[in-house]
C-alpha positions as CSV (number, residue, x, y, z in Angstrom):
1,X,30.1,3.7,-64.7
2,X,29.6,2.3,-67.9
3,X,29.6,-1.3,-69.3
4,X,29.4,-0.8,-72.6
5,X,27.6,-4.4,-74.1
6,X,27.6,-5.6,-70.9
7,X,24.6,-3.2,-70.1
8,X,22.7,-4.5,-73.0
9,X,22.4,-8.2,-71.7
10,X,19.2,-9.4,-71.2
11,X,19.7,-11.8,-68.0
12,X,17.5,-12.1,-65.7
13,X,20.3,-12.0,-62.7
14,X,22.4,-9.2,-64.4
15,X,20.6,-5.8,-63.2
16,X,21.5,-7.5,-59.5
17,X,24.5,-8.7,-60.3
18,X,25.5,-5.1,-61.9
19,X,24.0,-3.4,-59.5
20,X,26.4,-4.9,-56.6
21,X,29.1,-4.5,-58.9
22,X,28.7,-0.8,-58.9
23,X,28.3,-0.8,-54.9
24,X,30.0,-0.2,-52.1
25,X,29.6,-3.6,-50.5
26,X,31.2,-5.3,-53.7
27,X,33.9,-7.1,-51.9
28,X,31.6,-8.7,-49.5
29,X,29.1,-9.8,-52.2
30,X,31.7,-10.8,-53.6
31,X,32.8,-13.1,-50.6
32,X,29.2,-14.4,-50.1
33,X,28.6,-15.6,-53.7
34,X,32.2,-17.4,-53.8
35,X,31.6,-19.5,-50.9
36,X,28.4,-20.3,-51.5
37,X,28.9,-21.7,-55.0
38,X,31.3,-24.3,-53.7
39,X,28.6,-25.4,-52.1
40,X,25.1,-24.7,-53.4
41,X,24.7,-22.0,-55.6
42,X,23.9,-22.5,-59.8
43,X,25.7,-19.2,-60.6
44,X,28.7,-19.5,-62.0
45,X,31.5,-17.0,-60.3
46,X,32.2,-16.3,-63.5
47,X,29.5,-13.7,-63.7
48,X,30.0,-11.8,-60.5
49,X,33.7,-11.7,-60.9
50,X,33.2,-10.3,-64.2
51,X,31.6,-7.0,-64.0
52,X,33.9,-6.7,-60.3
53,X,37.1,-6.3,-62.8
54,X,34.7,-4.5,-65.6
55,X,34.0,-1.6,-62.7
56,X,37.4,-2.0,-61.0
57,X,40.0,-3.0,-63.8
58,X,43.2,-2.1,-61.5
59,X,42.1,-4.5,-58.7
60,X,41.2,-8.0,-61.0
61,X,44.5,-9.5,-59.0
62,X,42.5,-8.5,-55.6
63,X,38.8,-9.6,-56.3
64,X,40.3,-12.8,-57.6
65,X,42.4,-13.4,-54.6
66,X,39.0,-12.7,-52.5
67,X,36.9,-15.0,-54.8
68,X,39.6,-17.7,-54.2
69,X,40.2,-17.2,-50.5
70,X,36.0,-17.3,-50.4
71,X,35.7,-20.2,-52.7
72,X,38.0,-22.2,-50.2
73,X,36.6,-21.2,-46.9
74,X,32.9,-22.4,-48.7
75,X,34.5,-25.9,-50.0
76,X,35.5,-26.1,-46.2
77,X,31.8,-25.6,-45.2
78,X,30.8,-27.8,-47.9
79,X,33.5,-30.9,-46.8
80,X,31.8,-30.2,-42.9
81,X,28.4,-30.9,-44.4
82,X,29.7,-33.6,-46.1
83,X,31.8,-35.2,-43.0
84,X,28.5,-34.3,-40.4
85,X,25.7,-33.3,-42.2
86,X,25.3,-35.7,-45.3
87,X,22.1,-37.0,-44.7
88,X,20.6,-34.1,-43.5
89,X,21.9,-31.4,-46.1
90,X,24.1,-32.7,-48.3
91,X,22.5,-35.2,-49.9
92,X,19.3,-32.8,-50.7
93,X,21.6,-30.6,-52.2
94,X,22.8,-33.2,-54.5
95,X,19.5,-34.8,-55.2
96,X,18.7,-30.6,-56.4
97,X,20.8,-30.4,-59.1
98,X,19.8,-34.0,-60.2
99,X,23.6,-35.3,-59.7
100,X,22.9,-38.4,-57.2
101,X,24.7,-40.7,-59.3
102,X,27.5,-38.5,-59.8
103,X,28.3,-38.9,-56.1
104,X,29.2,-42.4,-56.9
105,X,31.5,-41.7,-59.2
106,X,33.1,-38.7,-57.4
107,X,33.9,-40.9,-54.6
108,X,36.0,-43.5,-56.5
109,X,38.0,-40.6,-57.9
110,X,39.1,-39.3,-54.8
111,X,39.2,-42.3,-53.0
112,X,42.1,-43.5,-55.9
113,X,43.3,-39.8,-57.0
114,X,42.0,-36.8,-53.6
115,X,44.8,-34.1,-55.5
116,X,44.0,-34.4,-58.9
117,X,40.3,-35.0,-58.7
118,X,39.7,-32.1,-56.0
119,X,42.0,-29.5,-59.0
120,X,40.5,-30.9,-62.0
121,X,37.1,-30.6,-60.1
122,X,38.1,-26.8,-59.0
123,X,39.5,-25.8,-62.1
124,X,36.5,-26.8,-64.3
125,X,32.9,-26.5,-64.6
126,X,32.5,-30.3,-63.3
127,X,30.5,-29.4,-60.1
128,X,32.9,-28.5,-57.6
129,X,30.2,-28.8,-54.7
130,X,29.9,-32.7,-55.4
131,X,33.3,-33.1,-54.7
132,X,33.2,-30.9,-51.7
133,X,30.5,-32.6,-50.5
134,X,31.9,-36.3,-51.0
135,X,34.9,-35.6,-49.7
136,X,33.8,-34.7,-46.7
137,X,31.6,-38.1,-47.0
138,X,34.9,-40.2,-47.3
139,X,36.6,-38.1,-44.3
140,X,39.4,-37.6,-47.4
141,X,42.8,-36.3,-46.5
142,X,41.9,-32.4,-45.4
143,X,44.9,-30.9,-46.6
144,X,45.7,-32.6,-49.5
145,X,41.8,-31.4,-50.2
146,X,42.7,-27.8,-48.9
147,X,45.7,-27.6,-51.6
148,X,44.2,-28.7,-54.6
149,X,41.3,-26.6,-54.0
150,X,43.4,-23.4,-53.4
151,X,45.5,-24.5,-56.9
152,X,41.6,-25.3,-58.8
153,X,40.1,-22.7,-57.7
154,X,43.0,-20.0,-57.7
155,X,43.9,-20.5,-61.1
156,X,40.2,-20.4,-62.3
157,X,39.4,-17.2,-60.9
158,X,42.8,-15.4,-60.6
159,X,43.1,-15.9,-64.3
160,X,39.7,-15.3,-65.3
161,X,40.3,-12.0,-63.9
162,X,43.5,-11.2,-65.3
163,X,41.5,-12.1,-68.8
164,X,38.8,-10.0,-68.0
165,X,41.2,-6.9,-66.9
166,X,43.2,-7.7,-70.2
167,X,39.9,-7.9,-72.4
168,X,37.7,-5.8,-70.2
169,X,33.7,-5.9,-71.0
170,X,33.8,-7.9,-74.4
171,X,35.2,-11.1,-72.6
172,X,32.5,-10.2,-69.7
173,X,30.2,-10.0,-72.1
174,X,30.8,-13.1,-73.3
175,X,30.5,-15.1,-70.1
176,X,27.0,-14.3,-69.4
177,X,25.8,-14.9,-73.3
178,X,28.1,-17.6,-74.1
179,X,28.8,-19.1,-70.8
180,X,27.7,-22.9,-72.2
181,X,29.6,-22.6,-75.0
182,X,32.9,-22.0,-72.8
183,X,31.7,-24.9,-70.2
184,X,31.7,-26.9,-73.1
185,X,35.0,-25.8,-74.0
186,X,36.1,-26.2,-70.3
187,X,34.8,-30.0,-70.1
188,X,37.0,-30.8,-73.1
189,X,39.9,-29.8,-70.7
190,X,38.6,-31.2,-67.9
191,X,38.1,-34.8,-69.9
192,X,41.9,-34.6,-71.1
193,X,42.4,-33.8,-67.8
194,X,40.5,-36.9,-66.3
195,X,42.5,-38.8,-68.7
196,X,45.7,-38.3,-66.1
197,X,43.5,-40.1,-63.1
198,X,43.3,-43.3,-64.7
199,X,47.0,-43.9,-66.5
Protein backbone atom coordinates (compact mmCIF):
# COMPACT_ATOMS: atom_id res chain seq x y z
CA UNK A 1 0.00 0.00 0.00
CA UNK A 2 1.19 3.20 -0.93
CA UNK A 3 1.00 6.63 0.77
CA UNK A 4 2.33 8.69 -1.58
CA UNK A 5 3.85 12.06 0.62
CA UNK A 6 2.66 10.53 3.45
CA UNK A 7 5.62 7.96 3.29
CA UNK A 8 8.14 10.79 3.04
CA UNK A 9 7.33 12.32 6.51
CA UNK A 10 9.98 12.45 8.76
CA UNK A 11 8.14 11.88 12.24
CA UNK A 12 9.49 10.16 14.66
CA UNK A 13 5.94 8.27 15.57
CA UNK A 14 4.96 7.77 11.81
CA UNK A 15 6.86 4.38 10.83
CA UNK A 16 4.51 2.98 13.99
CA UNK A 17 1.76 4.79 13.34
CA UNK A 18 1.94 3.54 9.51
CA UNK A 19 2.91 0.43 10.27
CA UNK A 20 -0.50 -0.31 12.35
CA UNK A 21 -2.28 1.39 9.69
CA UNK A 22 -1.19 -1.25 7.23
CA UNK A 23 -2.09 -4.12 9.83
CA UNK A 24 -4.47 -6.36 10.70
CA UNK A 25 -5.20 -5.16 14.20
CA UNK A 26 -5.94 -1.52 12.84
CA UNK A 27 -9.35 -1.31 14.33
CA UNK A 28 -8.14 -2.14 17.76
CA UNK A 29 -5.21 0.20 17.63
CA UNK A 30 -7.35 2.22 16.68
CA UNK A 31 -9.69 1.75 19.72
CA UNK A 32 -6.68 1.94 22.17
CA UNK A 33 -5.16 5.24 20.94
CA UNK A 34 -8.90 6.92 20.95
CA UNK A 35 -9.59 6.24 24.49
CA UNK A 36 -6.52 6.88 25.77
CA UNK A 37 -6.11 10.39 24.42
CA UNK A 38 -9.19 11.52 26.20
CA UNK A 39 -7.33 10.79 28.89
CA UNK A 40 -3.53 10.91 28.79
CA UNK A 41 -2.08 10.53 25.56
CA UNK A 42 -0.05 13.85 23.62
CA UNK A 43 -0.97 12.35 20.12
CA UNK A 44 -3.40 13.85 18.50
CA UNK A 45 -6.16 11.26 16.92
CA UNK A 46 -5.67 13.13 14.12
CA UNK A 47 -2.64 11.19 13.03
CA UNK A 48 -3.80 7.65 13.54
CA UNK A 49 -7.15 8.28 12.07
CA UNK A 50 -5.43 9.63 9.12
CA UNK A 51 -3.43 7.06 7.43
CA UNK A 52 -6.69 4.39 8.81
CA UNK A 53 -8.85 6.34 5.91
CA UNK A 54 -5.47 6.78 3.68
CA UNK A 55 -5.20 2.62 3.67
CA UNK A 56 -8.91 2.15 3.90
CA UNK A 57 -10.69 5.07 1.94
CA UNK A 58 -14.27 3.17 1.70
CA UNK A 59 -14.50 2.67 5.54
CA UNK A 60 -13.48 6.65 6.89
CA UNK A 61 -17.44 6.60 8.10
CA UNK A 62 -16.50 3.26 10.16
CA UNK A 63 -12.98 4.12 11.76
CA UNK A 64 -14.56 7.41 12.68
CA UNK A 65 -17.46 5.96 14.26
CA UNK A 66 -14.85 3.59 16.20
CA UNK A 67 -12.51 6.57 17.11
CA UNK A 68 -15.72 8.31 18.51
CA UNK A 69 -17.34 5.41 20.27
CA UNK A 70 -13.42 4.92 21.80
CA UNK A 71 -12.92 8.55 22.48
CA UNK A 72 -16.15 8.36 24.67
CA UNK A 73 -15.75 5.13 26.52
CA UNK A 74 -11.94 6.85 27.44
CA UNK A 75 -13.65 10.31 28.60
CA UNK A 76 -15.76 7.90 30.81
CA UNK A 77 -12.54 6.41 32.25
CA UNK A 78 -11.10 9.73 32.47
CA UNK A 79 -14.50 11.44 34.47
CA UNK A 80 -13.94 7.94 36.95
CA UNK A 81 -10.42 9.10 37.63
CA UNK A 82 -11.63 12.31 38.01
CA UNK A 83 -14.80 11.45 40.39
CA UNK A 84 -12.38 8.57 42.50
CA UNK A 85 -9.02 8.88 41.67
CA UNK A 86 -8.07 12.69 41.54
CA UNK A 87 -5.53 12.76 43.86
CA UNK A 88 -3.97 9.81 43.02
CA UNK A 89 -3.90 9.94 39.13
CA UNK A 90 -5.56 12.62 37.87
CA UNK A 91 -3.94 15.32 39.17
CA UNK A 92 -0.29 13.95 38.07
CA UNK A 93 -1.67 13.69 34.80
CA UNK A 94 -2.49 17.28 34.82
CA UNK A 95 0.57 18.48 36.59
CA UNK A 96 2.42 16.39 33.15
CA UNK A 97 1.25 18.44 30.65
CA UNK A 98 1.99 21.59 32.81
CA UNK A 99 -1.93 22.57 32.77
CA UNK A 100 -2.62 22.79 36.74
CA UNK A 101 -4.08 26.11 36.48
CA UNK A 102 -6.13 25.27 33.64
CA UNK A 103 -8.13 22.97 36.00
CA UNK A 104 -9.24 26.07 37.67
CA UNK A 105 -10.59 27.48 34.96
CA UNK A 106 -12.15 24.33 33.48
CA UNK A 107 -14.15 23.91 36.55
CA UNK A 108 -15.89 27.32 36.40
CA UNK A 109 -16.86 26.50 32.87
CA UNK A 110 -18.67 23.54 33.46
CA UNK A 111 -19.87 24.31 36.71
CA UNK A 112 -21.82 27.54 34.81
CA UNK A 113 -22.00 25.91 31.09
CA UNK A 114 -21.37 21.29 31.52
CA UNK A 115 -22.92 21.09 27.56
CA UNK A 116 -21.18 23.67 25.88
CA UNK A 117 -17.92 23.46 27.62
CA UNK A 118 -17.68 19.52 27.51
CA UNK A 119 -18.47 20.09 22.99
CA UNK A 120 -16.34 23.09 22.64
CA UNK A 121 -13.74 21.18 24.71
CA UNK A 122 -14.35 17.79 22.42
CA UNK A 123 -14.55 19.47 19.30
CA UNK A 124 -11.25 21.43 19.63
CA UNK A 125 -7.69 21.03 20.44
CA UNK A 126 -8.41 22.67 24.01
CA UNK A 127 -7.32 19.60 26.08
CA UNK A 128 -10.22 17.43 26.16
CA UNK A 129 -8.59 15.27 29.13
CA UNK A 130 -8.80 18.44 31.51
CA UNK A 131 -12.28 18.56 31.15
CA UNK A 132 -12.72 14.84 31.46
CA UNK A 133 -10.82 14.87 34.39
CA UNK A 134 -12.60 17.94 36.19
CA UNK A 135 -15.67 16.88 35.50
CA UNK A 136 -15.45 14.00 37.13
CA UNK A 137 -13.84 16.30 40.03
CA UNK A 138 -17.25 18.33 40.25
CA UNK A 139 -19.37 14.90 40.03
CA UNK A 140 -20.96 17.11 36.81
CA UNK A 141 -24.18 16.01 35.38
CA UNK A 142 -23.00 12.35 33.60
CA UNK A 143 -25.18 12.57 30.80
CA UNK A 144 -25.41 15.87 29.92
CA UNK A 145 -21.35 15.09 29.93
CA UNK A 146 -21.94 11.83 27.86
CA UNK A 147 -23.87 13.95 25.09
CA UNK A 148 -21.78 16.66 24.44
CA UNK A 149 -18.89 14.43 24.31
CA UNK A 150 -20.49 12.10 21.71
CA UNK A 151 -21.54 15.59 19.62
CA UNK A 152 -17.41 17.10 20.32
CA UNK A 153 -15.98 14.30 19.70
CA UNK A 154 -18.21 12.74 16.75
CA UNK A 155 -18.09 15.69 14.69
CA UNK A 156 -14.21 16.02 15.12
CA UNK A 157 -13.39 12.66 14.00
CA UNK A 158 -16.36 11.68 11.75
CA UNK A 159 -15.62 14.71 9.71
CA UNK A 160 -11.97 14.61 9.85
CA UNK A 161 -12.38 11.43 8.17
CA UNK A 162 -14.87 12.23 5.65
CA UNK A 163 -12.05 15.09 4.82
CA UNK A 164 -9.41 12.80 4.69
CA UNK A 165 -11.47 10.09 2.36
CA UNK A 166 -12.47 13.27 0.24
CA UNK A 167 -8.75 14.58 0.05
CA UNK A 168 -7.03 11.31 0.72
CA UNK A 169 -3.03 11.50 1.64
CA UNK A 170 -2.44 15.34 0.83
CA UNK A 171 -4.86 16.42 3.74
CA UNK A 172 -3.02 13.41 5.90
CA UNK A 173 -0.07 14.71 4.94
CA UNK A 174 -0.84 17.82 6.17
CA UNK A 175 -1.86 16.88 9.68
CA UNK A 176 1.32 15.41 10.69
CA UNK A 177 3.52 18.43 9.10
CA UNK A 178 1.17 21.15 9.73
CA UNK A 179 -0.71 19.94 12.68
CA UNK A 180 0.16 23.44 14.84
CA UNK A 181 -0.78 25.41 12.20
CA UNK A 182 -4.46 23.87 12.09
CA UNK A 183 -4.55 23.78 16.14
CA UNK A 184 -3.98 27.28 15.73
CA UNK A 185 -6.67 27.52 13.33
CA UNK A 186 -8.90 25.33 15.56
CA UNK A 187 -8.39 27.63 18.80
CA UNK A 188 -9.68 30.56 16.75
CA UNK A 189 -12.97 28.51 16.61
CA UNK A 190 -12.82 27.29 19.72
CA UNK A 191 -12.31 31.17 21.22
CA UNK A 192 -15.47 32.32 19.04
CA UNK A 193 -16.87 29.46 20.39
CA UNK A 194 -16.06 30.27 24.10
CA UNK A 195 -17.46 33.57 23.31
CA UNK A 196 -21.17 31.70 23.60
CA UNK A 197 -20.32 30.54 27.36
CA UNK A 198 -20.19 33.81 28.73
CA UNK A 199 -23.21 35.98 26.86
Amino acid sequence: MEYGPLERLKFPIRDFILRHARGPHATWFLSVMSAVESIFSPVPLEVVLGPLVVARPSRWLYFGCVATLWSVIGALVGYWIGYALYDAVGAGIVSWYGLTDNVYEAARLLEEHMFSATLISAFTPIPYKVFVLTAGVLKGQLVVFIAASIIGRGARFLLFAYLVHRFGAALAQLVFRYFTVATIAAVLVAIIGGVFLYF
